[in-house]
SEPANU-770724 format. One record per residue (C-alpha): z, x, y. Coordinates in nm, 4 decimals. Example, Ala and Ser with C-alpha at 12.3 -4.5 7.8 and 13.67 -1.06 7.14 Angstrom:
BEGIN
[r [0.7800; 1.2300; -0.4500]];
[r [0.7140; 1.3670; -0.1060]];
% end
This chain:
BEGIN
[r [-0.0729; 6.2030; 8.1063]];
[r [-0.2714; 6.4761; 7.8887]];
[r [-0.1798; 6.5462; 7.5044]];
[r [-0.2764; 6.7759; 7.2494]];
[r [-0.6480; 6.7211; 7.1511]];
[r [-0.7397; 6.6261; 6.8043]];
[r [-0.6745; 6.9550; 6.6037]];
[r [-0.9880; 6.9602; 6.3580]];
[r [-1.2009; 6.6529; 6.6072]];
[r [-1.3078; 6.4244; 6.2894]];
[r [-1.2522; 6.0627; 6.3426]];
[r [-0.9229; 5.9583; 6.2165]];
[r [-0.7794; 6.3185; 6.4317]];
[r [-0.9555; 6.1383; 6.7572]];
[r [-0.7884; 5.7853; 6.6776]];
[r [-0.4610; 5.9401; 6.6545]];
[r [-0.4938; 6.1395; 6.9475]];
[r [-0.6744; 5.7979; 7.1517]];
[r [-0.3198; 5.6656; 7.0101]];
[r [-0.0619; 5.8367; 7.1627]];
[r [-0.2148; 5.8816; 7.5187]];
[r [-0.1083; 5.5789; 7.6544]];
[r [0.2777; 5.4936; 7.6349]];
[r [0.2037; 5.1171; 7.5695]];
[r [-0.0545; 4.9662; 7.3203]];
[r [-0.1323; 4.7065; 7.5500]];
[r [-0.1584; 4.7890; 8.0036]];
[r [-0.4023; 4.4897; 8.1510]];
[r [-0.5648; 4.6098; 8.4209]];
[r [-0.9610; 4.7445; 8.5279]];
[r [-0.8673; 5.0831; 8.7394]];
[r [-0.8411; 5.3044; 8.4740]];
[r [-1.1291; 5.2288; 8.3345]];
[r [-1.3503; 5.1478; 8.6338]];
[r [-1.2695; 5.5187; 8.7263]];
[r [-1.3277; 5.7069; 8.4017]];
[r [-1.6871; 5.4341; 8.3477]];
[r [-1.7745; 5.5843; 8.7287]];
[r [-1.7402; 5.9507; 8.6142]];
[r [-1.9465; 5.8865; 8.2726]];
[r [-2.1681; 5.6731; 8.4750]];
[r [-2.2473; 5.4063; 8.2083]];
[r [-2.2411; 5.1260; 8.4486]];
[r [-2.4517; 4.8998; 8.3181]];
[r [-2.4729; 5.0319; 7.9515]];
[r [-2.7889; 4.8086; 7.8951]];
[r [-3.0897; 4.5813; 8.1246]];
[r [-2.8524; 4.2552; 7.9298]];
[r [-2.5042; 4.2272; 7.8981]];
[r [-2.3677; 3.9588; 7.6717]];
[r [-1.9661; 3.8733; 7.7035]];
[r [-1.8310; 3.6782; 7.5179]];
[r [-1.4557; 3.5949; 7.5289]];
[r [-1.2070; 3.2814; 7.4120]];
[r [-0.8958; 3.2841; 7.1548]];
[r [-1.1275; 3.1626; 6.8361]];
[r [-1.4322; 3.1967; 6.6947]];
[r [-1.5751; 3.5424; 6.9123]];
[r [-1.5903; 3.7477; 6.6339]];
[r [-1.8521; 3.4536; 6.4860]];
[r [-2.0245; 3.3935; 6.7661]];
[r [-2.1065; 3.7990; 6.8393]];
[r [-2.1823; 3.7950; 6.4277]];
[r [-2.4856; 3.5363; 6.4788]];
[r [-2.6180; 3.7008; 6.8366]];
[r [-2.6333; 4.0157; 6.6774]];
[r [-2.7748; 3.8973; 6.3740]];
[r [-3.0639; 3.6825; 6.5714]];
[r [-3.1485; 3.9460; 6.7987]];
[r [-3.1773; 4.2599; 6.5300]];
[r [-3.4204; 4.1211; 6.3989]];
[r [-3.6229; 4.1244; 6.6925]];
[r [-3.8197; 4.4323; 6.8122]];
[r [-3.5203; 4.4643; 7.0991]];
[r [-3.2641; 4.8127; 7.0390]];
[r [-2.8978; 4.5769; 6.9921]];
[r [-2.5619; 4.7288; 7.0710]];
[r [-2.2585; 4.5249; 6.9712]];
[r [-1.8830; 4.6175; 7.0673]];
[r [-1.6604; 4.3907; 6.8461]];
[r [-1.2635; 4.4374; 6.7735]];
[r [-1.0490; 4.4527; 6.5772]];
[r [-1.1906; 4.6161; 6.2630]];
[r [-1.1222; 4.5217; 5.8927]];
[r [-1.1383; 4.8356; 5.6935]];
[r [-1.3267; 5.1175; 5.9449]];
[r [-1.3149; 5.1774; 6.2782]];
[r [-1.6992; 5.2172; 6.2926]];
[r [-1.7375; 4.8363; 6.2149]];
[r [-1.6420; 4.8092; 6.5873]];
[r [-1.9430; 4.9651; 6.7357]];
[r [-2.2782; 4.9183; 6.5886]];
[r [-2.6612; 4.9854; 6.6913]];
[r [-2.9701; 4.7485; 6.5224]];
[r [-2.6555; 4.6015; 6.3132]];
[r [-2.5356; 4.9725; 6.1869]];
[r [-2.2272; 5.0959; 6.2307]];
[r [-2.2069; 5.4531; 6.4242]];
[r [-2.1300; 5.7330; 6.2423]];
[r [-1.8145; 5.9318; 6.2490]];
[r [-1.9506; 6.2146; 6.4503]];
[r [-2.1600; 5.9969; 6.7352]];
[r [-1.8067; 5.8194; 6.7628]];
[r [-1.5948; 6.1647; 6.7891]];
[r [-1.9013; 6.2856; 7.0546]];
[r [-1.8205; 5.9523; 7.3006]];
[r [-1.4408; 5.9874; 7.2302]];
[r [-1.4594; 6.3488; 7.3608]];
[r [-1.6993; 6.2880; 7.6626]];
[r [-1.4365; 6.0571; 7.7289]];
[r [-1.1476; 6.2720; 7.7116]];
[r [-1.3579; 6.5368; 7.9311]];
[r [-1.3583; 6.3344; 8.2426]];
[r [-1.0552; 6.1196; 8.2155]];
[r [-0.8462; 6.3883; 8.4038]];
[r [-0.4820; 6.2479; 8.4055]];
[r [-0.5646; 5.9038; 8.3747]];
[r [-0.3923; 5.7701; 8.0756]];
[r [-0.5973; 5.5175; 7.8871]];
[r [-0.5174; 5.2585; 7.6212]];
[r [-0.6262; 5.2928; 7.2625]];
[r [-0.8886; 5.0243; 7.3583]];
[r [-0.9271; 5.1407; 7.7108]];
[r [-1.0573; 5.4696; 7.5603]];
[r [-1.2504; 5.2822; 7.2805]];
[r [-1.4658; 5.0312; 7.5498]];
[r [-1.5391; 5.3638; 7.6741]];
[r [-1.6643; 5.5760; 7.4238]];
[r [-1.8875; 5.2598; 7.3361]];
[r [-2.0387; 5.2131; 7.6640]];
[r [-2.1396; 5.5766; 7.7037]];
[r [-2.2957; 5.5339; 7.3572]];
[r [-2.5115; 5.2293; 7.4171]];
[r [-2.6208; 5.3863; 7.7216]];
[r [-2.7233; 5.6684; 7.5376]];
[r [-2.8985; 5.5136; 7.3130]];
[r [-3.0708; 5.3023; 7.5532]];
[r [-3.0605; 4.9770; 7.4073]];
[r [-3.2108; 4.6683; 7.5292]];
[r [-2.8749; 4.4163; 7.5341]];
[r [-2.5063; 4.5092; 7.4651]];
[r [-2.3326; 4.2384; 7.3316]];
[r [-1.9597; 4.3684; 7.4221]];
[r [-1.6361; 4.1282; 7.2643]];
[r [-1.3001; 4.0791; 7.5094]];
[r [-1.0252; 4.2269; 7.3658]];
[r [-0.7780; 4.0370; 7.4979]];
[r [-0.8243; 3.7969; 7.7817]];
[r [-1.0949; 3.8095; 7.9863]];
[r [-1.0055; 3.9006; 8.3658]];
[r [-0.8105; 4.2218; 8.3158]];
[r [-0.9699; 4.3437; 8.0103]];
[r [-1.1878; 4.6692; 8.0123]];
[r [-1.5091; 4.5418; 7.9014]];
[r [-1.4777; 4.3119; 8.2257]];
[r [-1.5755; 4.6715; 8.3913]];
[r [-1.9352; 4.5596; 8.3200]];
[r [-2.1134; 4.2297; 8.4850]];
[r [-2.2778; 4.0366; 8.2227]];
[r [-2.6183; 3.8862; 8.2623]];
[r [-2.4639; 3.5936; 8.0255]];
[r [-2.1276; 3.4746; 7.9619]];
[r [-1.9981; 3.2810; 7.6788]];
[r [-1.6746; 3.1781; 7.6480]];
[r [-1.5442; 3.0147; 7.2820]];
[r [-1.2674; 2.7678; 7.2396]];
[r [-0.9229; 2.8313; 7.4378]];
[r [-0.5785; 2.7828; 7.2199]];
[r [-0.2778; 2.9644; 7.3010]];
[r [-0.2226; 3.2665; 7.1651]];
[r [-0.0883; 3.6346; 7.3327]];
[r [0.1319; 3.3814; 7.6026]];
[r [0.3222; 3.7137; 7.6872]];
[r [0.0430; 3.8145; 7.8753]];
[r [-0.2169; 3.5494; 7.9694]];
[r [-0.0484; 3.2273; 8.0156]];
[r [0.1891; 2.9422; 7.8873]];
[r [-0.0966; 2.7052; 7.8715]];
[r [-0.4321; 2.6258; 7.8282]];
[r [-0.4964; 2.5877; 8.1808]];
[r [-0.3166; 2.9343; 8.2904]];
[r [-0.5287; 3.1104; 7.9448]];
[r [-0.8476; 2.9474; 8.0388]];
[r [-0.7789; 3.0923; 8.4165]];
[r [-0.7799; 3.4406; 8.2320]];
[r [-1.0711; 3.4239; 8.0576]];
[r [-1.2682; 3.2506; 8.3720]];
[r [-1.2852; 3.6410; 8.4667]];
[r [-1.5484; 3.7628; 8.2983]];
[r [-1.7833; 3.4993; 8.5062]];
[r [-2.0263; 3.6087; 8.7742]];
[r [-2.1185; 3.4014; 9.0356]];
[r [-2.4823; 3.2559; 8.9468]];
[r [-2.4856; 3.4015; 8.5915]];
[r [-2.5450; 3.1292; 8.3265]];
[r [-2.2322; 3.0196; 8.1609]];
[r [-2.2313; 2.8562; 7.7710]];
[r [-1.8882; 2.6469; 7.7168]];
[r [-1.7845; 2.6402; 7.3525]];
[r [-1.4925; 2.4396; 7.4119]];
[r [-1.5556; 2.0913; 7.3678]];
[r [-1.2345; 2.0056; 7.5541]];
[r [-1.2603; 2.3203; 7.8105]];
[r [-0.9536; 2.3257; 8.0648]];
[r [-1.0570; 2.2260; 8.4549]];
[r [-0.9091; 2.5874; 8.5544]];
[r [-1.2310; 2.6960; 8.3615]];
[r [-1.4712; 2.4361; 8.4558]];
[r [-1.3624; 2.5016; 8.8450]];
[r [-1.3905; 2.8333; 8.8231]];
[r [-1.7681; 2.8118; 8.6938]];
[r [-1.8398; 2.5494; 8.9688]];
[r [-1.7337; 2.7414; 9.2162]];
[r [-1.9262; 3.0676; 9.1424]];
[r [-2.2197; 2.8570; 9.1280]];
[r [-2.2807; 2.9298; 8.7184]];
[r [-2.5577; 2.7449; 8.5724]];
[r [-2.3503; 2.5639; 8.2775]];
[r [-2.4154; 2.4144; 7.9088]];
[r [-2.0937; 2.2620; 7.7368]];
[r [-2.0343; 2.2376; 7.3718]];
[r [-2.0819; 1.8441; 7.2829]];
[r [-2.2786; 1.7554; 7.5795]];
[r [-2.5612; 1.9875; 7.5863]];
[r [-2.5472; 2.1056; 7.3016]];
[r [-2.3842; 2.0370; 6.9038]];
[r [-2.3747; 2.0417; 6.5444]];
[r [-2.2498; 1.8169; 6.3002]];
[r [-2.3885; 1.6835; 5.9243]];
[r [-2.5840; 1.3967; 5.9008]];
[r [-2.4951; 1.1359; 5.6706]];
[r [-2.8269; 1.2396; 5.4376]];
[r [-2.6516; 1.5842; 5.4234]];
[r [-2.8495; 1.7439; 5.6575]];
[r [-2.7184; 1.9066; 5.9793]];
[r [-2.8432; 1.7783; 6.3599]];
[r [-2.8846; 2.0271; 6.5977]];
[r [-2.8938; 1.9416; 6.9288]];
[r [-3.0071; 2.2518; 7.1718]];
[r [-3.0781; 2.3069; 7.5170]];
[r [-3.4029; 2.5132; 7.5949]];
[r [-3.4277; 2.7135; 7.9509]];
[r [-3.5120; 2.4187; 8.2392]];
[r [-3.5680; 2.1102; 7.9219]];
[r [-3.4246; 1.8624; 7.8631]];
[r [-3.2046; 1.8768; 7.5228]];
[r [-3.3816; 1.8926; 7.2047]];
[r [-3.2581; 1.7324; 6.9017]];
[r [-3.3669; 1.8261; 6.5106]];
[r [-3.2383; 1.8716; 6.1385]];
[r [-3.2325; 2.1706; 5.8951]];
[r [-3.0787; 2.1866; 5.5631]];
[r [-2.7970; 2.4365; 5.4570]];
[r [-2.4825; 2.4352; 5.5747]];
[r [-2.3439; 2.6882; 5.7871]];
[r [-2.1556; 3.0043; 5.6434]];
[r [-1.9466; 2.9620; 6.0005]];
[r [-1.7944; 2.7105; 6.2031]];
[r [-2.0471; 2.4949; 6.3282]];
[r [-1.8992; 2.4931; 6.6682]];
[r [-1.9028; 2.8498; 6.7017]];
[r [-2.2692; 2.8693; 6.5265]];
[r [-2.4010; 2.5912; 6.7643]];
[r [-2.2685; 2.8071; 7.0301]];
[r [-2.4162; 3.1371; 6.9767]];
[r [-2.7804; 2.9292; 6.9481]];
[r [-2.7471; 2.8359; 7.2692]];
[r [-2.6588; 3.1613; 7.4139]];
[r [-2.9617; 3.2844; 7.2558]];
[r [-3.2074; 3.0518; 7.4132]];
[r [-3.0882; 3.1621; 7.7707]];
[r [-3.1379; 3.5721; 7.6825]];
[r [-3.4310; 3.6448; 7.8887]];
[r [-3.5953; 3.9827; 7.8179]];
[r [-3.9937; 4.0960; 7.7846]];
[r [-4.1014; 4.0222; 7.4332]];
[r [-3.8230; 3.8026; 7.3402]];
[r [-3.9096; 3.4459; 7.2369]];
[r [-3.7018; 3.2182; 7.0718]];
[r [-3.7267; 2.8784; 6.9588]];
[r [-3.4187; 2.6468; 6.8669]];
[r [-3.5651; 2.6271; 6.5245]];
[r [-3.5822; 2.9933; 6.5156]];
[r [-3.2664; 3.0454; 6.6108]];
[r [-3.0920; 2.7441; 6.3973]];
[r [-3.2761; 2.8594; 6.1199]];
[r [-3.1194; 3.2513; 6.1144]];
[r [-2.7566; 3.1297; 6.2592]];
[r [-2.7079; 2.8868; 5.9317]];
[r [-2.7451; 3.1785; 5.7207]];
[r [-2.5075; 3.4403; 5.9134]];
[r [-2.1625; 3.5620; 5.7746]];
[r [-1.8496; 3.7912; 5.9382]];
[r [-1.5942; 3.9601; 5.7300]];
[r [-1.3057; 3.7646; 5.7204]];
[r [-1.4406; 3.4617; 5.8642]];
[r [-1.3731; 3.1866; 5.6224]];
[r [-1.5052; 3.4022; 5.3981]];
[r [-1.5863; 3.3286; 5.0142]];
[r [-1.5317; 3.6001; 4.7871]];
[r [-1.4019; 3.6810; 4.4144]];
[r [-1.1185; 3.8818; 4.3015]];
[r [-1.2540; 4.1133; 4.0782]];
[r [-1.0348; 4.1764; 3.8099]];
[r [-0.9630; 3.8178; 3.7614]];
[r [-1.2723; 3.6750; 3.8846]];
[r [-1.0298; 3.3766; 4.0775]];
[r [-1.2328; 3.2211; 4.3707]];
[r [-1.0576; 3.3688; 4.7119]];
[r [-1.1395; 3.2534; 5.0620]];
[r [-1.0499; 3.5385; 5.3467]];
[r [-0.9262; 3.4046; 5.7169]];
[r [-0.8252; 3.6315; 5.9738]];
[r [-0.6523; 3.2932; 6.1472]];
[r [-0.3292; 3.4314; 6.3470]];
[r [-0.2737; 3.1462; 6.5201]];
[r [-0.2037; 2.7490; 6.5480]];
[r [-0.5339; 2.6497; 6.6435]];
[r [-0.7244; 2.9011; 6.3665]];
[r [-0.4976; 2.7984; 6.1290]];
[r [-0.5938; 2.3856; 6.1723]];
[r [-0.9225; 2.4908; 6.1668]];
[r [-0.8759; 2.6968; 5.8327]];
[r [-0.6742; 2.3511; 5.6931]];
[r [-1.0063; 2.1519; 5.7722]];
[r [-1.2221; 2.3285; 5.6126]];
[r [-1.0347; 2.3593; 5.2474]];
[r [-0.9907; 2.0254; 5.3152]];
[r [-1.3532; 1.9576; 5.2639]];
[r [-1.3859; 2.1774; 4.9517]];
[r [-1.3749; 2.0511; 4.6481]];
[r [-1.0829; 2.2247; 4.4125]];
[r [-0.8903; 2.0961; 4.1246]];
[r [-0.6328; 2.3586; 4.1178]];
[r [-0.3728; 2.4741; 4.3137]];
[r [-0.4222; 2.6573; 4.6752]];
[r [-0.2074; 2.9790; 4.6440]];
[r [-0.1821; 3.1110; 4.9967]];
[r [-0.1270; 3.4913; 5.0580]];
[r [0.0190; 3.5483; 5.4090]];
[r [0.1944; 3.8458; 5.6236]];
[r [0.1999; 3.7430; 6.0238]];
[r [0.2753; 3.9141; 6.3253]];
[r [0.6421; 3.8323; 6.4855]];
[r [0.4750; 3.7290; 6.8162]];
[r [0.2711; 3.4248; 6.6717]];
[r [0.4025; 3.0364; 6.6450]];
[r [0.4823; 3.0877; 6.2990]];
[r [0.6153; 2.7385; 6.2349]];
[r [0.3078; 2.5697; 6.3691]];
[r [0.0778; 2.8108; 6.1742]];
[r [0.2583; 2.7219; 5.9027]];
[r [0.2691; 2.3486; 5.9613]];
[r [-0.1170; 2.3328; 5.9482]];
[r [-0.1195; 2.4612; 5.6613]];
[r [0.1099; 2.2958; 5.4188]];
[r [-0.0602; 2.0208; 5.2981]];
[r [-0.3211; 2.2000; 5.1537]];
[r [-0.0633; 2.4622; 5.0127]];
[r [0.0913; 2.4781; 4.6493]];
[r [0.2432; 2.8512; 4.6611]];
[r [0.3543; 3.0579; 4.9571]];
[r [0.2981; 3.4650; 4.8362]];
[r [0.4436; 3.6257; 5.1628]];
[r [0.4033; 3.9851; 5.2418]];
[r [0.5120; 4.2564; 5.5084]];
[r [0.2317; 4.5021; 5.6789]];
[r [0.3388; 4.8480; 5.7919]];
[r [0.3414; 4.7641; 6.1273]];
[r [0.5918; 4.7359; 6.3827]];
[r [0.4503; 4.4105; 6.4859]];
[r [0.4737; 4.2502; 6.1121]];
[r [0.7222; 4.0184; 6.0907]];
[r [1.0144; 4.0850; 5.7874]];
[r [0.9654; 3.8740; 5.4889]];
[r [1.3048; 3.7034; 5.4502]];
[r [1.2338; 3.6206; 5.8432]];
[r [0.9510; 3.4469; 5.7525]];
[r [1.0678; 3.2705; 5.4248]];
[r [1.3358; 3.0922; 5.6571]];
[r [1.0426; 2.9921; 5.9156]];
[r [0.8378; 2.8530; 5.6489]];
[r [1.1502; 2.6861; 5.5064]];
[r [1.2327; 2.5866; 5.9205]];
[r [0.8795; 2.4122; 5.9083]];
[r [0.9765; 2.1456; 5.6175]];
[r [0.7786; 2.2914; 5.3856]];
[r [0.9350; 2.3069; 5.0488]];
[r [0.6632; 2.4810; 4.8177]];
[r [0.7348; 2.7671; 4.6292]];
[r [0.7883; 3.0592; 4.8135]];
[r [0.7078; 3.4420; 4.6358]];
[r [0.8427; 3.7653; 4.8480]];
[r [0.6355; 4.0486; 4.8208]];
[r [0.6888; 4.4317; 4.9590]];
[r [0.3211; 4.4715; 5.0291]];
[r [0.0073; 4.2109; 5.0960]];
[r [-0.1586; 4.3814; 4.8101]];
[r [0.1207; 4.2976; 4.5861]];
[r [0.1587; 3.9303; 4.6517]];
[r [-0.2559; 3.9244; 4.6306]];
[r [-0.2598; 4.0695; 4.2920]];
[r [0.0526; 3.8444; 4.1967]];
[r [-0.1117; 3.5467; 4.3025]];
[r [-0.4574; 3.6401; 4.1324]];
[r [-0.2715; 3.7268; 3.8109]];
[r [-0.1249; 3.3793; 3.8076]];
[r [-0.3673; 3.1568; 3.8675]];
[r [-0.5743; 2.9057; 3.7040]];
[r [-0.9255; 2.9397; 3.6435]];
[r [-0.9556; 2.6228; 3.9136]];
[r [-0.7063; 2.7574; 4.1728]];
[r [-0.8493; 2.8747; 4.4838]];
[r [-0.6567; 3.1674; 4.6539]];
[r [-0.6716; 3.2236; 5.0239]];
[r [-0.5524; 3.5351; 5.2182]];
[r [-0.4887; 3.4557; 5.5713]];
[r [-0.2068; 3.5351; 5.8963]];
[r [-0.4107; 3.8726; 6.0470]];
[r [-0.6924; 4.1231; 6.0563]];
[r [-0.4489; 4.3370; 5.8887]];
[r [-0.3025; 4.0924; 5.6122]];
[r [-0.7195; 4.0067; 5.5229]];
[r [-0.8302; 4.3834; 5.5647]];
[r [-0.5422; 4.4828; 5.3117]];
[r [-0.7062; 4.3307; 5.0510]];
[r [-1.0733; 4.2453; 5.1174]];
[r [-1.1686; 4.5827; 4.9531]];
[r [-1.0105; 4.4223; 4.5787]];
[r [-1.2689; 4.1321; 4.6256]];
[r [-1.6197; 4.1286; 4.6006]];
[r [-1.8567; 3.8979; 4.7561]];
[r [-1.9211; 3.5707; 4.5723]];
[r [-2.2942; 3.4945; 4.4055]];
[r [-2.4567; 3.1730; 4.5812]];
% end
């Protein structure tokens, strides 16, 4: 199916026309793009492929491998997704984002050999970023699952290592009822006798059988390796180092991410094998404690009012729970306003759920998407969820953010939350917080 191209080829022109080429947003499957990867001939885009896949914490885990390895003397290309405020921030080289005309250059080499196969907005976007790494020659693409794992286009390319974060459901529609039938999913991106990191302490025997019977050398979260605070106030790392036996040591600071999902990227790290590279697990601890994401339980301040704001890009049950636990543990003496806008297709009622007992105020808010779900739909799920806070209806996120900044105590803690798209419609009115 062949549109118009992009009238004047800048970036946003190419992401409209990437758009409309494909009559669904979403179309699992690896033909499409196994054919147009053949005809670019990116296949392998780097001497090390990194994938890493699960339904929370990837975007942290790809934050502290690329931050580890960049500063090496290795050349680092990183596919991520979604993005926050640019595009760009989904493909990056040494830690850069691309610029708008290397991404336009891969979009239309892309769009030169596709013929009439109709690709998916991400289809076309995996793409365009393997023909750049390749390119560019660098020394290890870390590439992110979209959605999934098995039918996904960055499955096109076997991974040297595979790392696979905690399963929760989420996207049912197309990967599974269950953790068992989602876990099956995302058991595709393993090769048989590639090494295999587990970041699900409580991983599903679909995904456990699947790595035994491909024969992948396997470390599990809480067995061989794990993080957790001392009670001096320290952290204990415990770290598995290639043919040792574990290793086990403390470092101060606490981690700007999940520990789970930092614990989990240092142990990927220690099995990346390339000339030049050596890591220790101090070395590695040491530079994953001090890594950040955008929008990962992220600390910021609103600056007009200067009112302490915490960004989550939680969409689902099991983010959400995680999200409660952590306000849980910080100290506050005000109120928690929550700013929210969801997607229609999430368990609303059991995001909500988690979240109510740290609540005070519910500012909901629509997106302008199709996906978004109404406002007054979602003031009767919150209600539907027995919570009985107040509940503020808002035509925009940025409304109800500036609402619930405007109101607040010096004390109160705001936190925007529900999506990528309810966080990115407001990170830019924060700024990041000193300390």
């Amino acid at each position: 199916m062949q549109t118009s191209m992009p009238g004047h080829q800048g970036l946003v022109s190419w992401l409209e026309h990437i758009d409309r080429v494909h009559p669904t947003e979403i179309e699992l499957g690896l033909e499409r793009s196994q054919t147009v990867a053949q005809r670019l001939k990116v296949l392998p885009p780097a001497p090390q492929v990194i994938t890493v896949a699960g339904t929370n914490g990837k975007g942290s885990v790809v934050a502290c491998l690329e931050h580890v390895l960049s500063s090496s003397t290795l050349r680092i290309g990183c596919y991520s997704s979604p993005h926050l405020e640019h595009f760009n921030e989904r493909i990056r080289i040494d830690g850069k984002a691309l610029s708008d005309s290397r991404i336009c250059r891969a979009l239309s080499e892309v769009e030169a050999v596709r013929g009439d196969i109709s690709l998916t907005y991400f289809e076309f976007a995996t793409l365009a970023t393997l023909w750049l790494f390749s390119r560019a020659e660098v020394d290890v693409a870390i590439l992110e699952v979209g959605l999934g794992g098995r039918l996904d286009a960055v499955n096109i390319v076997d991974p040297g290592l595979c790392i696979i974060t905690r399963i929760d459901l989420d996207h049912q529609q197309w990967l599974g009822e269950d953790r068992e039938s989602i876990a099956m999913e995302k058991s595709g991106i393993l090769r048989k006798g590639m090494p295999f990191i587990c970041g699900d302490p409580d991983p599903p025997n679909s995904l456990m059988s699947r790595a035994e019977a491909l024969q992948c050398p396997t470390l599990r979260a809480g067995e061989d390796f794990s993080l957790a605070p001392s009670e001096s106030g320290q952290w204990i790392w415990k770290l598995t180092a290639t043919d040792c036996e574990p290793t086990e040591f403390e470092t101060i600071g606490e981690p700007h991410l999940l520990p789970i999902n930092v614990v989990t990227a240092a142990q990927s790290l220690l099995r990346v094998k390339l000339p030049g590279l050596t890591l220790s697990p101090e070395d590695v601890a040491k530079h994953c404690l001090t890594t950040t994401a955008p929008g990962r339980q992220e600390w910021r301040r609103d600056k007009i009012t200067d009112r302490r704001v915490l960004l989550d890009v939680a969409h689902n049950p099991a983010a959400c729970a995680s999200l409660a636990r952590t306000l849980s543990a910080t100290a506050h003496d005000g109120r928690v306003r929550f700013v929210l806008a969801v997607m229609a297709d999430k368990k609303i009622q059991d995001m909500v759920q988690h979240l109510d007992s740290i609540a005070d105020i519910w500012y909901i808010a629509q997106i302008d998407s199709p996906r978004c779900l109404p406002v007054d739909q979602f003031a009767k799920q919150i209600l539907n969820s027995g919570s009985r806070h107040p509940i503020g209806h808002y035509l925009s996120v940025e409304q109800a953010y500036r609402e619930a900044c405007m109101t607040a105590g010096e004390s109160d803690l705001i936190v925007v939350t529900g999506s990528f798209l309810t966080v990115a419609a407001v990170r830019k009115l924060s700024r990041a917080e000193e300390g």
